[in-house]
C-alpha positions as CSV (number, residue, x, y, z in Angstrom):
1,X,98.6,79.3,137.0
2,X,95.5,78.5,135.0
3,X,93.9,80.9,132.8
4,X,91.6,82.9,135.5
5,X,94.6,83.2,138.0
6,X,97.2,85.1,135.1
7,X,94.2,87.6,134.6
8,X,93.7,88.5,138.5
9,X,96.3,90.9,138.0
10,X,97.1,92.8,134.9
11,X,99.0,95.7,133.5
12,X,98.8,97.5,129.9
13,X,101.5,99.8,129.0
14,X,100.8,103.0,127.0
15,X,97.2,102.0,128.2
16,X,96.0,105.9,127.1
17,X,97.3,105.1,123.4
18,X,95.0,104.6,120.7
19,X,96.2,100.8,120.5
20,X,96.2,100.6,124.5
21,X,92.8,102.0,125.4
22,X,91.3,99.5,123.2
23,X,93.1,96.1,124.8
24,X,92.8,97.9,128.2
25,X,88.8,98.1,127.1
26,X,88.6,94.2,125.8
27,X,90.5,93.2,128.9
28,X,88.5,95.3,131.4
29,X,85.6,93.3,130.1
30,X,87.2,90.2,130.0
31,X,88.4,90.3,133.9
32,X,85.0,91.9,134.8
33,X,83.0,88.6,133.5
34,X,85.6,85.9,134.9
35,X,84.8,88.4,138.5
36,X,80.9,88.5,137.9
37,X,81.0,84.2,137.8
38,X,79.8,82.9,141.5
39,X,82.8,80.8,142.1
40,X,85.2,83.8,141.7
41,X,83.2,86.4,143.8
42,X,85.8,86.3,146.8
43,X,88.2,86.8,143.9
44,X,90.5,89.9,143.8
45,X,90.5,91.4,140.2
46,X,93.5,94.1,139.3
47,X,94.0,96.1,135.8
48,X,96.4,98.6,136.1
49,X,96.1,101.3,133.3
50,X,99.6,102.8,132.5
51,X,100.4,105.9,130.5
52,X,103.2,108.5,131.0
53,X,100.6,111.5,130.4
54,X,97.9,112.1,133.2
55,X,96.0,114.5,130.9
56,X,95.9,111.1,128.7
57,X,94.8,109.1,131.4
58,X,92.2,111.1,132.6
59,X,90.8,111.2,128.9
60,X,90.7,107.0,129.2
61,X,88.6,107.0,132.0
62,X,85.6,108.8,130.1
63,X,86.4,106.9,127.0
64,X,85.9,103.5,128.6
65,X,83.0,104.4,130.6
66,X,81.1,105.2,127.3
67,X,82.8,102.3,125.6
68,X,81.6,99.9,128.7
69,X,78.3,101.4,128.8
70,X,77.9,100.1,125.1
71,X,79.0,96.6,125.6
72,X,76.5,96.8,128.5
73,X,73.6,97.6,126.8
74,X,74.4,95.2,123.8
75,X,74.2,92.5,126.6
76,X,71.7,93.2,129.1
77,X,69.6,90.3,128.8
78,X,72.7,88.2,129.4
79,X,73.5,90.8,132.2
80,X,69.9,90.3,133.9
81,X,71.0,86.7,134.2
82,X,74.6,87.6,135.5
83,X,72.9,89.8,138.5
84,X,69.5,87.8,139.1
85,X,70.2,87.6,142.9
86,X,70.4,91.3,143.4
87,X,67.1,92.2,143.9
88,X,68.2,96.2,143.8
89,X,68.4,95.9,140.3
90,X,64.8,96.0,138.4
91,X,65.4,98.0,135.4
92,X,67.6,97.6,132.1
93,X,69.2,100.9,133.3
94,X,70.0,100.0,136.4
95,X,71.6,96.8,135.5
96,X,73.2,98.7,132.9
97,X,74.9,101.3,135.3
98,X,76.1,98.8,137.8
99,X,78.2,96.4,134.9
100,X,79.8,99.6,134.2
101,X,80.3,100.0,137.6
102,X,82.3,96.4,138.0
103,X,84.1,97.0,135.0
104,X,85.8,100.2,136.3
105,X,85.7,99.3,139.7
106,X,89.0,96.8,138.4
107,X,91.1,99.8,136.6
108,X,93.7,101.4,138.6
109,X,94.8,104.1,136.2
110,X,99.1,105.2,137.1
111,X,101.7,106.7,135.5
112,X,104.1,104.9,137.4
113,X,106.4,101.6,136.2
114,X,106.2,100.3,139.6
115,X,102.2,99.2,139.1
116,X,103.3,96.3,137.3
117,X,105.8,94.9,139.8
118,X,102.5,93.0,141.0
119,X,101.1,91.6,137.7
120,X,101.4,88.3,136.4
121,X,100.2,89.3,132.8
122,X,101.6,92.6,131.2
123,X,100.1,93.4,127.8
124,X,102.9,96.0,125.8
125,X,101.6,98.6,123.7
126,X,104.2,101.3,123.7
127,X,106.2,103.4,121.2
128,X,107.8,101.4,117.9
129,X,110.9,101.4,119.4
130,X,112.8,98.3,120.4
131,X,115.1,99.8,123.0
132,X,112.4,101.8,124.7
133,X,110.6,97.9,124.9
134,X,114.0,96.2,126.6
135,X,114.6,99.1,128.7
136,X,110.8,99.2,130.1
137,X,110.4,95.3,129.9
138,X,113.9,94.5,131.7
139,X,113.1,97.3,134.8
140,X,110.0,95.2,134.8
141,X,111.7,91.6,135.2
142,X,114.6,93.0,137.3
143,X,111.9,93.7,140.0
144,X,108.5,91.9,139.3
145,X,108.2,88.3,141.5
146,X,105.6,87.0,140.0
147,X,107.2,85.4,136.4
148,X,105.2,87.6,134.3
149,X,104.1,86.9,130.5
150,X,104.0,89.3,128.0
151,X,102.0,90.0,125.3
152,X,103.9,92.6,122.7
153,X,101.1,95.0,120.4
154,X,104.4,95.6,118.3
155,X,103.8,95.7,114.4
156,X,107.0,95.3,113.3
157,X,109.3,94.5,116.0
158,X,110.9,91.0,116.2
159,X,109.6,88.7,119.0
160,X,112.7,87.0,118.9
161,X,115.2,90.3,119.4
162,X,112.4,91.5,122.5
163,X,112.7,87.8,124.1
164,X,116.6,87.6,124.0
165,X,118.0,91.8,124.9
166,X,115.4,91.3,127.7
167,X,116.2,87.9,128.6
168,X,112.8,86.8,128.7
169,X,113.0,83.1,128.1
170,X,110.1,82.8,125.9
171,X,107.8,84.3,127.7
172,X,107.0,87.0,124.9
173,X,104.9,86.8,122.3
174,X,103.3,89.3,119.6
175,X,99.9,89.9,120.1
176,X,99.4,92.3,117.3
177,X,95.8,93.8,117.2
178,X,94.7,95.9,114.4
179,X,93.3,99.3,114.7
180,X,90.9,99.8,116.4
181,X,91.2,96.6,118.6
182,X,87.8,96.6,120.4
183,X,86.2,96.7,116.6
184,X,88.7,94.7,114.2
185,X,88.1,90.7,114.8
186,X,92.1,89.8,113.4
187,X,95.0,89.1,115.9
188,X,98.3,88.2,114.4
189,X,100.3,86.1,116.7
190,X,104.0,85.7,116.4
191,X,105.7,83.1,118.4
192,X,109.2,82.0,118.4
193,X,111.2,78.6,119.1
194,X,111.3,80.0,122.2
195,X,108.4,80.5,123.6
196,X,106.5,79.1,126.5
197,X,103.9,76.7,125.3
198,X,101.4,77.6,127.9
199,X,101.7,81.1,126.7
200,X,100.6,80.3,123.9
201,X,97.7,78.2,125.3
202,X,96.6,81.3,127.1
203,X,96.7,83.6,124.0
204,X,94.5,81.4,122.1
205,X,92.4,81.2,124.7
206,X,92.1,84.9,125.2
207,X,91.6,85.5,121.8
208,X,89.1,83.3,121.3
209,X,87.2,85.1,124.7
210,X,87.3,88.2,123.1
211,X,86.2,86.9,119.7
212,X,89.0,87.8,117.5
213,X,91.0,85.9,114.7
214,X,94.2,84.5,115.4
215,X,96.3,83.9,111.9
216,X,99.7,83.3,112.6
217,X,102.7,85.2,111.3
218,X,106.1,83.7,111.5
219,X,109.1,85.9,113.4
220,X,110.4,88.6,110.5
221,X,110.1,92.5,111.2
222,X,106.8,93.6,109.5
223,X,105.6,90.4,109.9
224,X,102.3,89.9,107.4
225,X,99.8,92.4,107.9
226,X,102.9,95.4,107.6
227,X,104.8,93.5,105.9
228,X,102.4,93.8,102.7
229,X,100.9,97.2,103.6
230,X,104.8,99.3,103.7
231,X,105.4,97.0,100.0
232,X,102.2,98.1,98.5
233,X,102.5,102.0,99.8
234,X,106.3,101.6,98.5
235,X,104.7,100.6,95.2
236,X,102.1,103.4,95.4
237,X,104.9,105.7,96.1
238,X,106.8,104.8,93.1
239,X,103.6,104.7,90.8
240,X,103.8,108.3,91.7
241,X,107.1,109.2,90.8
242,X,106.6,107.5,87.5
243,X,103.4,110.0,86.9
244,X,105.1,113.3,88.6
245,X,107.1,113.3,85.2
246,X,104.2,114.3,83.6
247,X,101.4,115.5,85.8
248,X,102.2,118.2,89.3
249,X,102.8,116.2,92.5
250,X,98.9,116.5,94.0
251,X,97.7,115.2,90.1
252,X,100.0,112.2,90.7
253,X,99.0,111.7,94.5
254,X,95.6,111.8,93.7
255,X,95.5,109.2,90.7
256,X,97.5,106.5,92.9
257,X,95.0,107.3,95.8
258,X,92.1,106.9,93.4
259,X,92.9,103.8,91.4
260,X,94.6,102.1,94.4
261,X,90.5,102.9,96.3
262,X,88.2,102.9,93.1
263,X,90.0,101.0,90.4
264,X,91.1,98.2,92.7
265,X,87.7,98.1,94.8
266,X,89.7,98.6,98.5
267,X,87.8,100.9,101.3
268,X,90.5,103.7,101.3
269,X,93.2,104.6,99.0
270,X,96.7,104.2,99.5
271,X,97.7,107.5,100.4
272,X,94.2,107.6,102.7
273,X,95.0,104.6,104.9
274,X,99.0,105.8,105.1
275,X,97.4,109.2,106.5
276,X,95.2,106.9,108.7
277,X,98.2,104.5,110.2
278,X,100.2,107.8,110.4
279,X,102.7,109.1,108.5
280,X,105.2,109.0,111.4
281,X,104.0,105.1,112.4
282,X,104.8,104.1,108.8
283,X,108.3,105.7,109.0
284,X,109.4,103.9,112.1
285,X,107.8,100.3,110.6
286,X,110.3,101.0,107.6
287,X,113.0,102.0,109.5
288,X,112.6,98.9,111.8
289,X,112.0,96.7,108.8
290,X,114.8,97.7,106.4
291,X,117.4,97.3,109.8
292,X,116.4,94.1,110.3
293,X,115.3,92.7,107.0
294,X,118.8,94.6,105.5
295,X,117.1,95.5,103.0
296,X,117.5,99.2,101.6
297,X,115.0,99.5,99.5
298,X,112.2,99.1,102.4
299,X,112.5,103.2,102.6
300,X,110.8,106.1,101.1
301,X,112.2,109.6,100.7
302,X,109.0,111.2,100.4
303,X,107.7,110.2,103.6
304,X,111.3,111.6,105.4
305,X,110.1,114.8,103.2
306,X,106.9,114.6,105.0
307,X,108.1,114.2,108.1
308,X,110.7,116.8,108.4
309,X,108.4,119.3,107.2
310,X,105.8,118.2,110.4
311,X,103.5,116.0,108.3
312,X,102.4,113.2,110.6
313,X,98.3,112.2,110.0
314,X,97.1,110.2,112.5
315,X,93.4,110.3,114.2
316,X,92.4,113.2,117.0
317,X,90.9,112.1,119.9
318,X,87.7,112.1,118.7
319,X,88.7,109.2,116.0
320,X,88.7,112.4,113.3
321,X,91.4,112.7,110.9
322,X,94.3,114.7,111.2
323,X,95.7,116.3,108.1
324,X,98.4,113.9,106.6
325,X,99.4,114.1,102.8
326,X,95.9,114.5,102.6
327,X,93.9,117.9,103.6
328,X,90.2,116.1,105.2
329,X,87.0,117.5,105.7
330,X,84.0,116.0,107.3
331,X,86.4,112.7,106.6
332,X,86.4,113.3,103.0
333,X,90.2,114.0,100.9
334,X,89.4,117.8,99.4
335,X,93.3,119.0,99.0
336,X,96.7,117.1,99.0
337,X,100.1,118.5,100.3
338,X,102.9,119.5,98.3
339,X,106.0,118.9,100.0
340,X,107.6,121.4,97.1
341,X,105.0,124.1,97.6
342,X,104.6,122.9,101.7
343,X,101.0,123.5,101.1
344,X,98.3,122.0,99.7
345,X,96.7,122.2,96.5
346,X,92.8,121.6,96.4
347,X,91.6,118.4,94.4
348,X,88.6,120.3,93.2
349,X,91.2,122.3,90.9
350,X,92.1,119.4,88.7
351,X,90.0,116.4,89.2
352,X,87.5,116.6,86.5
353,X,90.0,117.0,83.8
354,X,92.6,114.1,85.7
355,X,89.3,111.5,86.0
356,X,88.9,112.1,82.2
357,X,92.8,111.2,81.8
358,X,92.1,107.9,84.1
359,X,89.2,107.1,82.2
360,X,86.0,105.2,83.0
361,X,85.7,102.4,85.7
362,X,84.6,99.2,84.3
363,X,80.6,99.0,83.5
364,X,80.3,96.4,86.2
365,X,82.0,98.5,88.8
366,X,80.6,98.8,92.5
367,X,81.9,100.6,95.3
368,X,83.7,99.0,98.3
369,X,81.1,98.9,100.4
370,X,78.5,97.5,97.8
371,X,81.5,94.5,97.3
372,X,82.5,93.4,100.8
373,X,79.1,92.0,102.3
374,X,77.6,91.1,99.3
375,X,76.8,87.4,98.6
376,X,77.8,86.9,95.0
377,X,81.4,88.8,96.1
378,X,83.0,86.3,94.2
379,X,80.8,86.4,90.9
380,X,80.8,90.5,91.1
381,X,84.8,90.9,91.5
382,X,85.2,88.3,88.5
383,X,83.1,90.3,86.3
384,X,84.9,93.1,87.0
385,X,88.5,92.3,86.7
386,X,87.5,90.6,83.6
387,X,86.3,93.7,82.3
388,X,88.9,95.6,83.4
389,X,91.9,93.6,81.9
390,X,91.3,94.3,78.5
391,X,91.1,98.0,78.7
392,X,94.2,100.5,78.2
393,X,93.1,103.3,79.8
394,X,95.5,104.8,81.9
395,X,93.4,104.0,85.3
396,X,93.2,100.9,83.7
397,X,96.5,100.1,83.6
398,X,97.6,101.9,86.6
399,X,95.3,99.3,88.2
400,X,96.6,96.6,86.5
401,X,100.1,97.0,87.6
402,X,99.5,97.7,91.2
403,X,97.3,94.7,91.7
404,X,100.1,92.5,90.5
405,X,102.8,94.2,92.2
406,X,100.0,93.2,95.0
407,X,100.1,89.9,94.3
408,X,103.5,89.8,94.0
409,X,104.1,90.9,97.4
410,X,101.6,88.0,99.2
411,X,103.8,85.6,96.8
412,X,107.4,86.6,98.1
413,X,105.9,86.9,101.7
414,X,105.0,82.7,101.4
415,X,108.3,82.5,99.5
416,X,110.1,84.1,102.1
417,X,108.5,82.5,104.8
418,X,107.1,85.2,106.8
419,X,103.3,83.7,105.9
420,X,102.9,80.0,106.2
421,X,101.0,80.0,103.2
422,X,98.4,82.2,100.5
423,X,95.6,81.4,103.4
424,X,97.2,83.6,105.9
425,X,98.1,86.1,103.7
426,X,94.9,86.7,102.4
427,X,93.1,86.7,106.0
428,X,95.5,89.3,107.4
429,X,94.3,91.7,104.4
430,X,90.8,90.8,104.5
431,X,90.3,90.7,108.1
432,X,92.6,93.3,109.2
433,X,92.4,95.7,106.3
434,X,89.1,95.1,105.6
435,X,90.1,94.3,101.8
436,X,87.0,93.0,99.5
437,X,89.2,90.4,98.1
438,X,93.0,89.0,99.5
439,X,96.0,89.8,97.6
440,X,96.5,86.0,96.4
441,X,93.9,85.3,93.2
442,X,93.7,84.7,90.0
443,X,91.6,87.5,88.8
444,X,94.0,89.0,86.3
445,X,95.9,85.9,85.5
């Protein structure tokens, strides 16, 4: 089958997720231009949207007409040219309304396995669990004709483990978008030995349809993009043990969070982005990471605490966000959560007197967002670090030691072979983090 013919029909798994409504979106789109071409017109077009929750399903609907409509109207000149020979459609609006139209027209939204049985492309984007995958993925091969590929959304889960419980035969592969997929250009893409070379062909070639980056990670649980994130929050985690011997729990929260945003020149703290990822997605990436990597020290008690006592984060369905360790208002930190106390103690309380403990930033210092598009990035950050590795302030140093416990972990994750070099590394934190600067430099060196 060439490219167009595997997109005819396709499924998406756990379609109403936050992960799954955005490839269902990208591929919607994607299946609604190849239709829209004249030589495909007699062409049947299927995307079945699958989600165990109706309520869910019923809330992708709305969210992917609005999401169409704005892809529509971003596009409308090239639109006019698509529909030139229907003469029913004069204005922008009209034009607008019936792309929106075709793009729906393909989704078949089910709560029911037995949709896929048909597909020839089945994109996975379910629960972090690997025997939830094989179970779903096997009931789909025991009774699905049509040799199916698979593209896996898994952040942490081995290609290589999916491909062999589920006797797949290399035709998996990780397709790991980053939150939110119909916004963030990187794709990491993990193949194996294994895996089918036209498989392969096709993912590059989808990606590069949808416009997205494709840096590749090699096979290991994590792979790049998590497998530096859970390190760095592990070191973050541990910066604030070292400080809770001195300063209360929300003090010590508060100074990782700030120096890891502020001091370090990133567009959330550390504590901010866990909230964002959710606190109960970061606990199942460790827990699949330290199995697999054997390594025990890929584990945090703190976020157990936080979990057993029914702090999760996360995003509402609005894309607002939920209370993690971190107590938000109007999308701003104003309180952080004592696990002791299981409440949360308001940052207004202490932060005066604990910025005065951190000490200044740097004179040269610029926010995040004054860094990331600027030109003279490169001549701005040097200035800055170089500035910054003199002082002893206790910000200062704070700093100092997490950006080389930073650079440490892109290092080991070359050394260790999960990157394939300090490129790949970088892109995956730049692109898919949206970090001013990768991990890999020689700033403080």
């Amino acid at each position: 089958m060439n490219y167009e013919e595997k997109l005819q029909n396709v499924s998406v798994l756990g379609a109403a997720g936050k992960m799954g409504s955005g490839i269902l979106l990208l591929t919607a789109v994607e299946m609604a231009d190849l239709q829209l071409k004249p030589e495909n017109k007699a062409k049947s077009f299927v995307l079945n949207a699958i989600d165990v929750s109706p309520a869910a399903l019923t809330g992708l609907y709305g969210y992917l007409k609005t999401q169409v409509k704005k892809i529509a109207e971003k596009k409308v000149v090239q639109l006019r040219s698509v529909y030139k020979n229907n003469s029913d459609l004069i204005e922008n609006s009209e034009i607008i309304d019936q792309y929106v139209d075709d793009v729906l027209k393909l989704v078949l939204f089910s709560t029911r396995i037995e949709s896929t049985y048909e597909s020839t492309l089945i994109f996975e984007a379910i629960i972090e669990d690997s025997d939830i995958k094989v179970k779903i993925i096997s009931q789909i091969l025991d009774n699905n004709k049509k040799d199916p590929w698979f593209l896996t959304n898994t952040s942490s889960v081995p290609i290589d483990e999916l491909d062999s419980r589920a006797s797949l035969k290399g035709k998996i592969l990780g397709f790991h978008f980053y939150n939110p997929p119909a916004v963030q250009k990187l794709v990491e893409l993990i193949t194996t030995k294994n895996t089918n070379k036209e498989l392969i062909e096709f993912s590059k070639a989808y990606a590069k349809n949808l416009n997205k980056k494709l840096v590749p990670s090699n096979d290991f649980a994590g792979f790049i993009g998590n497998g530096h994130f859970m390190r760095d929050l592990l070191f973050g985690i541990k910066q604030v043990e070292e400080l809770h011997k001195d300063l209360s729990f929300a003090e010590s929260i508060y100074a990782v969070n700030r120096i890891s945003q502020d001091f370090l020149i990133r567009p959330m703290g550390i504590f901010q982005l866990m909230d964002y990822v959710g606190v109960d997605v970061c606990q199942k990436i460790l827990q699949v990471m330290s199995s697999r990597l054997n390594d025990k020290s890929l584990h945090s008690a703190l976020i157990d605490k936080l979990m057993a006592l029914g702090v999760k984060g996360g995003q509402n369905s609005d894309g607002s966000q939920k209370p993690g360790i971190l107590l938000y208002e109007k999308g701003k930190p104003v309180a952080i959560y004592d696990p002791n106390k299981k409440d949360y103690d308001h940052i207004e309380s202490f932060k005066s007197t604990l910025d005065a403990k951190l000490g200044k930033l740097p004179t040269s210092h610029k926010s995040w967002k004054d860094v990331v598009g600027n030109k003279k990035k490169e001549e701005l950050l040097k200035t800055y670090f170089d500035e910054l590795k003199p002082l002893n302030t206790m910000g200062a140093k704070l700093a100092k030691d997490y950006h080389h416990s930073s650079k440490n972990i892109g290092l080991t994750l070359v050394k260790d072979g999960i990157a394939d070099n300090a490129e790949n590394v970088n892109t995956v934190m730049l692109t898919g983090f949206f970090h001013a600067y990768g991990p890999i430099n020689s700033f403080l060196d």
